[in-house]
N, CA, C and O of each residue as an XYZ file, in Angstrom:
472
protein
N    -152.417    155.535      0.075
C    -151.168    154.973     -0.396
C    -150.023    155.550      0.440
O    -149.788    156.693      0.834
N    -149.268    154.154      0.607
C    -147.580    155.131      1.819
C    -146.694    155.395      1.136
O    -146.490    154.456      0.367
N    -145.584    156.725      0.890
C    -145.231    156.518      0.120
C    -143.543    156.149      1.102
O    -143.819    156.020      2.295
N    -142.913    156.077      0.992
C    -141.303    155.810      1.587
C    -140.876    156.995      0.953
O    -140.994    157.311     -0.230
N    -140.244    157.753      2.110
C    -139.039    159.067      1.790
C    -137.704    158.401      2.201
O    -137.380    157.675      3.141
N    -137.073    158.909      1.168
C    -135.296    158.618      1.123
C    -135.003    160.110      1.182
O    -135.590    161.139      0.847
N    -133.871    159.795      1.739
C    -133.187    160.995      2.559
C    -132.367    161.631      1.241
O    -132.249    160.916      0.246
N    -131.832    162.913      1.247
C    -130.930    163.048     -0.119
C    -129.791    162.362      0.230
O    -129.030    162.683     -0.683
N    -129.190    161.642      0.942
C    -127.597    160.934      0.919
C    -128.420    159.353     -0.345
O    -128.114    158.926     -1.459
N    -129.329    159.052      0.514
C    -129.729    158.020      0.010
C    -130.295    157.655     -1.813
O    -130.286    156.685     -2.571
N    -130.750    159.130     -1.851
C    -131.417    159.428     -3.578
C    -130.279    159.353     -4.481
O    -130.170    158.542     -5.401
N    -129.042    160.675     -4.007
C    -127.561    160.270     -4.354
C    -127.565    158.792     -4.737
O    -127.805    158.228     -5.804
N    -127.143    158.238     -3.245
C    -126.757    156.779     -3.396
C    -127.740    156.041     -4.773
O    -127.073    155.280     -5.474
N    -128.918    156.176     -5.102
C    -129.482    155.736     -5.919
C    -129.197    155.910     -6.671
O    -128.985    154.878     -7.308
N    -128.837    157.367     -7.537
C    -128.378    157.607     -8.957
C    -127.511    157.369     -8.734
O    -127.458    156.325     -9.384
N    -126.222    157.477     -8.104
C    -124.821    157.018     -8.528
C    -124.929    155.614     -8.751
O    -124.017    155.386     -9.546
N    -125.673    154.252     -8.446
C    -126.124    153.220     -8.990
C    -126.860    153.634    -10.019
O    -127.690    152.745     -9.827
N    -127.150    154.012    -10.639
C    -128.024    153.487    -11.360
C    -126.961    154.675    -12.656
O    -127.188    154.635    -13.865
N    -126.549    155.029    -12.420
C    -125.308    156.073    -13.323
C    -124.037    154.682    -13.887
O    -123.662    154.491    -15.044
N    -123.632    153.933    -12.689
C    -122.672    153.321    -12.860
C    -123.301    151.990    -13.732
O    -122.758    151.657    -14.785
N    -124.324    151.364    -13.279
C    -124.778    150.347    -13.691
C    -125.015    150.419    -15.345
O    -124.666    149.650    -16.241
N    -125.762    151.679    -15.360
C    -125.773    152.354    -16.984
C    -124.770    152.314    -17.644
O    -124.706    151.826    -18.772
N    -123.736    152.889    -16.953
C    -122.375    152.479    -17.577
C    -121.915    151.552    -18.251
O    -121.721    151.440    -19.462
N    -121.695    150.683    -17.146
C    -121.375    148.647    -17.632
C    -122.329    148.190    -18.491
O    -121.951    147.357    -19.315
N    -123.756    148.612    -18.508
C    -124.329    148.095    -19.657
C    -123.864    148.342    -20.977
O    -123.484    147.627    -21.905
N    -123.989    149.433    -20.809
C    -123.069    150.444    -22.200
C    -122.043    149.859    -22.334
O    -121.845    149.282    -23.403
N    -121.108    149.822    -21.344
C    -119.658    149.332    -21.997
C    -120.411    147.618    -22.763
O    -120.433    147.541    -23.991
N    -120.916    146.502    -21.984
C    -120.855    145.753    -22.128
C    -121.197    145.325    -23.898
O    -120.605    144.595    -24.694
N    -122.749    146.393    -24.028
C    -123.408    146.530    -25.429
C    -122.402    146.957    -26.513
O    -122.467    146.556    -27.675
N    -121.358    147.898    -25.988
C    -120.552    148.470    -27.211
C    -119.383    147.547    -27.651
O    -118.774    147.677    -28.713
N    -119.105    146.453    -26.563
C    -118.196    146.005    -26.697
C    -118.499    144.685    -27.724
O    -117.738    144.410    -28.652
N    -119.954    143.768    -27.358
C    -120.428    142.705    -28.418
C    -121.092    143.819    -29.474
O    -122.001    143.270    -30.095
N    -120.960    144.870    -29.771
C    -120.761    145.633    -31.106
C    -120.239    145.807    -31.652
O    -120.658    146.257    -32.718
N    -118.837    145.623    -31.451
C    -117.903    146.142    -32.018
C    -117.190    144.688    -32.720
O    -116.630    143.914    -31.944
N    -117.232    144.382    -34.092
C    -117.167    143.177    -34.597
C    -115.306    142.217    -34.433
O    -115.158    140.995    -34.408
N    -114.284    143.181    -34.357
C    -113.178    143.957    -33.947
C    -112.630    142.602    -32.956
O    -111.954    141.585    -33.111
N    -113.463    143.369    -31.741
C    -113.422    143.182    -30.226
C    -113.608    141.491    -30.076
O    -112.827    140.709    -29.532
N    -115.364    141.089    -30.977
C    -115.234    139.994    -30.921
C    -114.610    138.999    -31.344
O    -114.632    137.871    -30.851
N    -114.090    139.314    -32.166
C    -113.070    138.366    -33.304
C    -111.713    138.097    -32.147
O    -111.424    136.905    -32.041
N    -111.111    138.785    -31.535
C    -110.020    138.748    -30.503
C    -111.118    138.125    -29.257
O    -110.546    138.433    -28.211
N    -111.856    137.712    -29.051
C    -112.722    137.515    -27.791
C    -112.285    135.448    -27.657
O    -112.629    134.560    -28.438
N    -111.660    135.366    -26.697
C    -111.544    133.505    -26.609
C    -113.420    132.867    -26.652
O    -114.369    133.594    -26.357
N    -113.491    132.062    -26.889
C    -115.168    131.603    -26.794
C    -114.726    130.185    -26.399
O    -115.205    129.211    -26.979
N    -113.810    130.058    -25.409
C    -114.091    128.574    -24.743
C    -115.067    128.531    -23.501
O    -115.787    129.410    -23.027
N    -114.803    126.913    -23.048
C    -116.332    126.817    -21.906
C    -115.215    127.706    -20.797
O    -115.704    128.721    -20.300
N    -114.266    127.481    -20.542
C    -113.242    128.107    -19.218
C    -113.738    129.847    -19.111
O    -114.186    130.401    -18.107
N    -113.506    130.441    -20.419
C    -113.905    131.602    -20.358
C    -115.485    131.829    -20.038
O    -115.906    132.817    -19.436
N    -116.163    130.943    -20.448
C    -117.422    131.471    -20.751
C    -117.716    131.421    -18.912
O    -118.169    132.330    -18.216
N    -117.322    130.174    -18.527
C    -117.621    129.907    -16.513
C    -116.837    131.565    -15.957
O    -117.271    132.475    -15.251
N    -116.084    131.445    -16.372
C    -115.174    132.533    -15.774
C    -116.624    134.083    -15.574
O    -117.062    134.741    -14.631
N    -116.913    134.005    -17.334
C    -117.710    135.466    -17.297
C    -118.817    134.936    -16.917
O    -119.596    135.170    -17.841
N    -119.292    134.433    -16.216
C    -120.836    133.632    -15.552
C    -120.621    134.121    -14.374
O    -121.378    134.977    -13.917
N    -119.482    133.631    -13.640
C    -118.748    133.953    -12.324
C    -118.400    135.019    -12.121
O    -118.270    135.282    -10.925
N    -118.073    136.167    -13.141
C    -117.835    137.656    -12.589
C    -119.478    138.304    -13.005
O    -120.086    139.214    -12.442
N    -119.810    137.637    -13.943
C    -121.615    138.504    -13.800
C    -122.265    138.055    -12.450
O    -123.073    138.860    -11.988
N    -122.072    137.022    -11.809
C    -122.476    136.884    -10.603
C    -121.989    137.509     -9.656
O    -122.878    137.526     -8.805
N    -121.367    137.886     -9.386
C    -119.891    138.695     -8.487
C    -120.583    139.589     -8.534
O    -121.262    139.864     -7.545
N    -120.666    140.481     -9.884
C    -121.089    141.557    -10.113
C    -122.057    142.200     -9.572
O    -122.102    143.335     -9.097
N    -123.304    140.896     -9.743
C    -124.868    140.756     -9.539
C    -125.149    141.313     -7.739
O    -125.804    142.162     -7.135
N    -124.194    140.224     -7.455
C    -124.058    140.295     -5.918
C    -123.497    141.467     -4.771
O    -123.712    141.682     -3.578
N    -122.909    141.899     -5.521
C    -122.074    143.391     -5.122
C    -123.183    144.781     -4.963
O    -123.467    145.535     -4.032
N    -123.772    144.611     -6.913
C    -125.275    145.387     -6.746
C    -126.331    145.338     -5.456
O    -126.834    146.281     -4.845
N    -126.484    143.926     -5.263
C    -127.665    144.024     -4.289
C    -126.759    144.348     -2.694
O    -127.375    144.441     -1.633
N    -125.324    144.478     -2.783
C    -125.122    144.543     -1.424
C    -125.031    146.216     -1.621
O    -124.920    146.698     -0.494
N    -125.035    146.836     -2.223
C    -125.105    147.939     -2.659
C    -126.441    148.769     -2.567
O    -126.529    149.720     -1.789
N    -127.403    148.408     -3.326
C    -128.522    148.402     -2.973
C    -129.298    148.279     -1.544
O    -130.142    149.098     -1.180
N    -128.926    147.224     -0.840
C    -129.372    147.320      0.325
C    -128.891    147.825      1.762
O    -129.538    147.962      2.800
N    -127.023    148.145      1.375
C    -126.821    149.211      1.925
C    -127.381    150.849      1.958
O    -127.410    151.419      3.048
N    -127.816    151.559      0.733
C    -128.180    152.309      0.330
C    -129.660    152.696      1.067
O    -130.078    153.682      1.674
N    -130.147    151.553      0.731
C    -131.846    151.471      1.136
C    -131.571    151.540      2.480
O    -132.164    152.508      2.956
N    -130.893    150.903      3.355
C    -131.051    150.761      4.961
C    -129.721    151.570      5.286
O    -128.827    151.227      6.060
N    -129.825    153.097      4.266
C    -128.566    153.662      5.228
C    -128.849    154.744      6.275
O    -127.936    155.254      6.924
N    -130.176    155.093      6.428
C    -130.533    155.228      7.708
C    -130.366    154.717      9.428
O    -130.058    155.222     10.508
N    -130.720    153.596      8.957
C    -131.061    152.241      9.586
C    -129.696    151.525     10.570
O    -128.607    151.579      9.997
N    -129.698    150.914     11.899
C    -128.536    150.335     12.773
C    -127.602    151.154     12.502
O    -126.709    150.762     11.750
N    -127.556    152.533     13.048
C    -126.051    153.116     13.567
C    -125.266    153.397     12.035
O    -125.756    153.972     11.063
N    -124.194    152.928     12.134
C    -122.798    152.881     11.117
C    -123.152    151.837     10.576
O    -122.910    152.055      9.389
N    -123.546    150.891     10.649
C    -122.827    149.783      9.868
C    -123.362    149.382      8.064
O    -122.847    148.436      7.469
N    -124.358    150.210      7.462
C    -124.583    150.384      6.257
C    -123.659    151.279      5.620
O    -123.141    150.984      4.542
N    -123.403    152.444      6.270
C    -122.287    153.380      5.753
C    -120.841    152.787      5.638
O    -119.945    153.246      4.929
N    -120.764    151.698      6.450
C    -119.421    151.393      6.851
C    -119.229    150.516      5.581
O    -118.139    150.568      5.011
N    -120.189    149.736      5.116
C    -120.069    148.660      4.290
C    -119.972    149.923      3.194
O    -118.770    150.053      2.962
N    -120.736    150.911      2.420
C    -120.692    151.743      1.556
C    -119.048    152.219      1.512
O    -118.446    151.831      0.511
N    -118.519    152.760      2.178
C    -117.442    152.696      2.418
C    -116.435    151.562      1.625
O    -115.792    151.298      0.609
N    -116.706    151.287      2.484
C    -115.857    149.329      1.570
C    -116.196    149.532      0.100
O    -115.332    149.776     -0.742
N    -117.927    149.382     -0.258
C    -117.722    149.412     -1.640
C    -116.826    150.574     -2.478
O    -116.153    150.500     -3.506
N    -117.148    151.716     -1.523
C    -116.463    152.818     -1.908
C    -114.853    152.754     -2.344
O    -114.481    153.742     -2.976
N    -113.761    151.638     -2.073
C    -112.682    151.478     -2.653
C    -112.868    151.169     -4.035
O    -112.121    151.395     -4.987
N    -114.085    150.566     -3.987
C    -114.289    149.823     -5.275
C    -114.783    151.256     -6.544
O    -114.102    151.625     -7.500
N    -115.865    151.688     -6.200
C    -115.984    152.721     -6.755
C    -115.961    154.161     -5.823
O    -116.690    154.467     -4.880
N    -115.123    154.733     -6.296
C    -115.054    156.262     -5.521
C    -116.819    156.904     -4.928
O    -117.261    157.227     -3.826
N    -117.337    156.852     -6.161
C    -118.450    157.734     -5.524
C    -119.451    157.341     -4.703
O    -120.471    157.989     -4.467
N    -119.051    155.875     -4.102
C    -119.909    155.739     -3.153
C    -119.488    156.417     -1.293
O    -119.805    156.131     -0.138
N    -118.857    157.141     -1.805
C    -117.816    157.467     -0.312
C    -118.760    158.798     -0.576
O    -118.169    159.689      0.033
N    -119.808    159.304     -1.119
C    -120.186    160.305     -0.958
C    -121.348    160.102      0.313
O    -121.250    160.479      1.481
N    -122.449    159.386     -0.344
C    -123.620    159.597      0.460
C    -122.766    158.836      1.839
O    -123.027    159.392      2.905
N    -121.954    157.847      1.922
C    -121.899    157.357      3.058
C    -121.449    158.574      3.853
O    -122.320    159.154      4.501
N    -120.074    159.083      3.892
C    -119.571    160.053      4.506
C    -121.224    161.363      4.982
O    -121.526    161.758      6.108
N    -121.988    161.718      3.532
C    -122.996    162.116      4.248
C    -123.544    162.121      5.323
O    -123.906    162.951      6.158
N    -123.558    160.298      5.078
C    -124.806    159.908      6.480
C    -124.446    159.813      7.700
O    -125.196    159.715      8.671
N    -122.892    159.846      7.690
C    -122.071    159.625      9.164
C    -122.262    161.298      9.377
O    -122.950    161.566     10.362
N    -121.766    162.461      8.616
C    -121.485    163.549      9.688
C    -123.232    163.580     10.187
O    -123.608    163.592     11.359
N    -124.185    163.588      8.892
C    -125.802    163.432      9.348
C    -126.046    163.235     10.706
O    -126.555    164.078     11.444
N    -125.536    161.675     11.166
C    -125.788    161.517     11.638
C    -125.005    161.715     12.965
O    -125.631    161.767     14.024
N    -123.899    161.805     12.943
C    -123.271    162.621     13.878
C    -123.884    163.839     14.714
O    -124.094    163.769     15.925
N    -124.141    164.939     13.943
C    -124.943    166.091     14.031
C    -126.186    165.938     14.499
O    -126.746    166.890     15.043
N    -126.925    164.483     14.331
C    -127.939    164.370     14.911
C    -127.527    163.537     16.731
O    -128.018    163.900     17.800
N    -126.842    162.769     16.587
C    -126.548    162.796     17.965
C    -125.737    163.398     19.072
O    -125.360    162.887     20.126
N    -125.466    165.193     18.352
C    -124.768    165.728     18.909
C    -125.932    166.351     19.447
O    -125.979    166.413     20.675
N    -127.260    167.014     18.532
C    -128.317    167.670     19.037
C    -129.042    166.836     19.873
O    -129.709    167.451     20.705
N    -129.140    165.328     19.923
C    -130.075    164.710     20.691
C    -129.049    164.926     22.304
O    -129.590    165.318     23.338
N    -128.058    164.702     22.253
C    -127.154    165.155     23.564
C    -127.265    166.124     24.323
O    -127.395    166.262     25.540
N    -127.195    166.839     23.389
C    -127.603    168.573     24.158
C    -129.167    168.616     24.343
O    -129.275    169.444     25.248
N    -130.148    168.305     24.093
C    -131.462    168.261     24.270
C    -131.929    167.009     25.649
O    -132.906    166.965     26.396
N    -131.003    166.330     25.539
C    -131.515    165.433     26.796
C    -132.042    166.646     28.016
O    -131.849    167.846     28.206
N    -133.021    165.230     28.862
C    -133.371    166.204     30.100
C    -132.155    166.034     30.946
O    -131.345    165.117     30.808
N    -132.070    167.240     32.065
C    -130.928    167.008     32.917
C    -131.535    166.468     33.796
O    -132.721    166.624     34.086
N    -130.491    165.558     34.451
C    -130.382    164.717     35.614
C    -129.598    164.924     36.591
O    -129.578    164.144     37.543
């Protein structure tokens, strides 16, 4: 059996998804709990497209999230760079990315100095 190693920027990157996502569920569950909340809640079709359209938004953000995360090894900068971006959105994704840049920085500072001379 193979197993796939994730780097610690990347494991990070996993729980802080899966921390945040926990979150919004929670909020979402406490909120059709709260009998309160729903009574003030509009229940037309406008609203209902509206919250179809931000759970999709939502949906979509996750997997760009996700597959930044997963391939943040992977082509240079440009997974970190996008992490980043999400990172306005939520702060703690500016962690593992920033990780993986000095990471990887540091790694092409040692592959520099290790070249053969010419």
């Amino acid at each position: 059996m193979v197993t796939k190693k994730y780097s610690l920027p990347q494991l990070l990157g996993f729980a802080i998804m899966i921390i945040t996502n926990g979150a919004a569920i929670l909020t979402v569950v406490h909120t059709y709990q709260n009998s309160p909340l729903l009574a003030l809640t509009s229940r037309s079709l406008i609203m209902s497209a509206i919250g179809l359209v931000m759970f999709v938004g939502y949906s979509l953000i996750q997997l760009l999230i996700y597959f930044s995360i997963k391939k943040l090894n992977q082509n240079g900068y440009v997974w970190s760079i996008i992490l980043i971006l999400v990172g306005f959105w939520n702060y703690l994704y500016f962690i593992p990315a920033v990780w993986t840049l000095i990471l990887d920085f540091y790694k092409r500072i040692k592959d520099y100095k290790n070249r053969p001379a010419s």
